[in-house]
C-alpha positions in Angstrom: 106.7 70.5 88.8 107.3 74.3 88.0 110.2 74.4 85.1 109.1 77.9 84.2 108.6 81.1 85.5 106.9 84.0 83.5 106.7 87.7 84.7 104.9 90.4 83.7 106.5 93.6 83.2 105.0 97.1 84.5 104.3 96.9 88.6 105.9 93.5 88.6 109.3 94.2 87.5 109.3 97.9 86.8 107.8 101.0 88.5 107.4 105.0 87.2 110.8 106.8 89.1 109.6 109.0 90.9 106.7 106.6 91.8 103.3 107.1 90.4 101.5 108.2 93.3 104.0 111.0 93.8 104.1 112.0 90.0 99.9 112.0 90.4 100.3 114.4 93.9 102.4 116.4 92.6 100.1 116.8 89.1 96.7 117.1 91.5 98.6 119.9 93.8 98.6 122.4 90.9 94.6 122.0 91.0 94.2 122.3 94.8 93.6 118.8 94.8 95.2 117.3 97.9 95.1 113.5 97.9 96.9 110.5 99.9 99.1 107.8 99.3 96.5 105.1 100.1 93.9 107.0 98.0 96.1 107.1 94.9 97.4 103.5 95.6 93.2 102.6 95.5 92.4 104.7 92.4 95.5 103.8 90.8 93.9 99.8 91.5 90.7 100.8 89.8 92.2 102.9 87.4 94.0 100.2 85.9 91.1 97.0 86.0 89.6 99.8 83.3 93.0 99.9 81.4 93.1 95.9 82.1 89.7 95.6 80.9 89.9 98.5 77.4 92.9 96.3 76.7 91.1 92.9 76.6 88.8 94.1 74.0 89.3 94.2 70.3 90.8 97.5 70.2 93.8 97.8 72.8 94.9 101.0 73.6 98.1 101.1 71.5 95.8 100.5 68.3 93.5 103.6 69.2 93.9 106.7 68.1 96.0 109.6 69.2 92.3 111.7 70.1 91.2 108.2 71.1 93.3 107.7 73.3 93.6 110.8 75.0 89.7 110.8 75.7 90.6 106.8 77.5 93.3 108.8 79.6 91.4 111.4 80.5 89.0 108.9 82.0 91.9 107.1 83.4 93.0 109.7 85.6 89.1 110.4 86.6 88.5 106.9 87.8 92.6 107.4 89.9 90.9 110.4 91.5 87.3 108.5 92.0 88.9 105.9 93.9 91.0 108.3 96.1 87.8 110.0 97.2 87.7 113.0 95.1 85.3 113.5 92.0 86.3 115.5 88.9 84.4 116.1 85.7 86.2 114.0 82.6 87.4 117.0 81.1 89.5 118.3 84.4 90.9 114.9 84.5 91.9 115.4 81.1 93.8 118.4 81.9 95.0 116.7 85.1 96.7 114.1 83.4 98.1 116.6 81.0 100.1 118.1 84.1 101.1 113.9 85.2 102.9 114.0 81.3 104.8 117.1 82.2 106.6 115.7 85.2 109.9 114.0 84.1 110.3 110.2 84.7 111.6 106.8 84.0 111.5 103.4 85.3 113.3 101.9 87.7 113.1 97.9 89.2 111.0 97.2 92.5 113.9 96.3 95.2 113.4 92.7 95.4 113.5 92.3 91.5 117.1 91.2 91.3 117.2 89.1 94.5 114.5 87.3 93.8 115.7 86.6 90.1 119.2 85.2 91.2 117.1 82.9 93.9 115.2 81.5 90.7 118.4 80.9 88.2 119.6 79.2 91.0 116.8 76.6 90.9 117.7 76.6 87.0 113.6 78.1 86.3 113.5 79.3 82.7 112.2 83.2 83.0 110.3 85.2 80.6 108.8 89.0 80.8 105.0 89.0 78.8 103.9 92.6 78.4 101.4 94.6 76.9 103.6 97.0 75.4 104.9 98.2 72.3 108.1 99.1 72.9 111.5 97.4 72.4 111.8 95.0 75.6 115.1 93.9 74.6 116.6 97.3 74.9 114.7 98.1 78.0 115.9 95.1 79.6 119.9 95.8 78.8 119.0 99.3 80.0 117.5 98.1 83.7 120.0 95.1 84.0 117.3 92.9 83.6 118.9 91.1 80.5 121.4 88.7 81.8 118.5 87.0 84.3 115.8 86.4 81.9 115.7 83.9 78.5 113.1 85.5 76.5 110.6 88.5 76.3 107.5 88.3 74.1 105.5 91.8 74.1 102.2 92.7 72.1 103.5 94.8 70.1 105.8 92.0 68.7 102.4 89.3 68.6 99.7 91.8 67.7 97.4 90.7 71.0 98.0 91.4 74.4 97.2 89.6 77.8 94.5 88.1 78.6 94.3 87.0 75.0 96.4 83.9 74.0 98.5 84.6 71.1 100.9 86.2 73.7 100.7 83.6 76.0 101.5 80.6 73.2 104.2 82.8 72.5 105.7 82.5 75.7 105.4 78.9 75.7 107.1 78.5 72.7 110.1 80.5 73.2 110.5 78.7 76.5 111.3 75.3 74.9 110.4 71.9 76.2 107.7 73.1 78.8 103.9 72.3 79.1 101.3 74.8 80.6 101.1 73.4 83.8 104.9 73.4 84.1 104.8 77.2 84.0 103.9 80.0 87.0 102.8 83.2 85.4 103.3 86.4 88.0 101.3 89.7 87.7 99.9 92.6 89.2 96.6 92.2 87.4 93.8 89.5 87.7 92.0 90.4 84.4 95.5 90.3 82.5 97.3 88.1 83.8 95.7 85.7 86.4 92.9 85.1 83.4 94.9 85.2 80.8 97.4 82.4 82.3 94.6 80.1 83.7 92.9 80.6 80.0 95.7 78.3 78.8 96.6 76.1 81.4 99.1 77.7 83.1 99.5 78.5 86.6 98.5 82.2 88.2 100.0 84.2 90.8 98.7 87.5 91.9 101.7 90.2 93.2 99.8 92.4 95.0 102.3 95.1 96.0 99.7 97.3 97.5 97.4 95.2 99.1 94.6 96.7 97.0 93.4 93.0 95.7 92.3 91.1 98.9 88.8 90.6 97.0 90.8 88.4 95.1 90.7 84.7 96.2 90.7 82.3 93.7 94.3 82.4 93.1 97.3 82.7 95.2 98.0 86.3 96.0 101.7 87.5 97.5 102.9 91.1 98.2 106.7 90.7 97.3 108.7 88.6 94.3 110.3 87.2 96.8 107.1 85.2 97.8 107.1 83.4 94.4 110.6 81.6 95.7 108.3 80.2 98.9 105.8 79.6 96.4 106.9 77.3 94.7 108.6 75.5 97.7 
C-alpha cells in the first residue's frame, strides 16, 4: 500500500515561464534558425538524458566549474538543436545559448500541479519534492504556493549527491517518517534520474511523460499528466 508520494521538481512540478521551447525559438530566431515545437520538445528530451547522465557521474554540474560548465551548456544546447533536426558546431551553440540566458524568465507550476496535490492530501499520502538543485527549495516552494501541500523537500545541494544516487533518496525516506521503500511512489520526468534512482532503493517509479517523447520507455509505468498518478494508484 502506497503511504507516500515523492515528486521531482523541474518538468514535474515546475516549468521555465515563458516555456522553454519558446525561450529556445525565440534565442535560435536571432541566428536564422527556424525550429518547431515538436523538434525542440525532442531535442529538449535528448538534451536532458545528457544533463541526466553528466549529473550521475562523480562531478554533477553544480560542482563544475564556471568555464566547465559553460563548455557542458554549450553542448547542451547543440544536442537541443541535434534533436530538432538542425546541426550546429559546439561553439554556435555556445553562443546560442548565450542569447536563451538573455531572455527574461521564471517558473511557473504545470496546470494540474495543484489539483492533483489536493486529490492526494485527500487520501492523507505524505508528499515530498527530491531535486537536483542547489537552490533554497523551501523559499521556492512559499513563492509557487507549493508549501502548504507538501511535508518535506530534500535537494542535492542540501545532501551533497543528486538523483540517481542514494543519499538523496534515503533522505527522502527519512524525512517522511514511518514508511518503507515499497510504501513510497517516486514521480519524474527522467528515467536515468528518477525512475533508476527510485528502483535503486526499493521504491516504486513512475515516468510523467509530458511530451510524449519517452514511449521507448517500457519497463515502468509511464503517464502524461499528475493527474494520472491519482488513477495510479487506484
Amino acid at each position: 500500500m502506497i503511504k507516500a508520494v515523492f515528486l521531482d521538481f523541474y518538468n514535474t512540478l515546475v516549468h521555465f515561464s515563458p516555456m522553454r521551447e519558446d525561450v529556445q525559438a525565440r534565442a535560435c530566431s536571432s541566428f536564422g534558425i527556424q525550429t518547431t515545437p515538436d523538434g525542440l520538445a525532442r531535442g529538449y528530451a535528448l538534451a536532458d538524458a545528457y544533463m541526466d547522465s553528466e549529473n550521475a557521474g562523480d562531478l554533477p554540474l553544480a560542482r563544475r566549474s564556471q568555464e566547465e560548465q559553460r563548455r557542458f551548456f554549450a553542448e547542451y544546447e547543440r544536442l537541443i538543436l541535434q534533436g530538432a533536426g538542425v546541426d550546429v558546431d559546439l561553439p554556435t551553440a555556445g553562443r546560442i545559448w548565450d542569447n536563451v540566458l538573455r531572455v527574461p524568465h521564471g517558473l511557473a507550476l504545470y496546470d494540474d500541479v495543484l489539483p492533483a496535490l489536493d486529490l492526494l492530501r485527500l487520501r492523507e499520502m505524505t508528499l515530498g519534492v527530491l531535486s537536483n538543485i542547489n537552490r533554497d527549495m523551501e523559499t521556492l516552494s512559499q513563492e509557487l504556493g507549493l508549501a502548504p501541500y507538501l511535508d518535506f523537500t530534500v535537494t542535492s545541494g542540501e545532501v551533497g549527491r543528486g538523483k540517481p544516487h542514494p543519499p538523496i533518496f534515503l533522505a527522502a525516506l527519512e524525512r517522511a517518517g514511518v514508511v518503507e521503500p515499497r510504501e513510497v511512489l517516486h514521480v519524474g520526468d527522467s528515467y536515468a534520474s528518477d525512475v533508476l534512482g527510485a528502483r535503486g532503493v526499493g521504491i516504486h517509479p513512475l515516468l510523467l511523460d509530458r511530451d510524449g517523447t519517452q514511449t521507448h520507455v517500457t519497463d515502468c509505468p509511464r503517464i502524461s499528466s499528475l493527474m494520472e498518478v491519482v488513477e495510479h494508484l487506484g
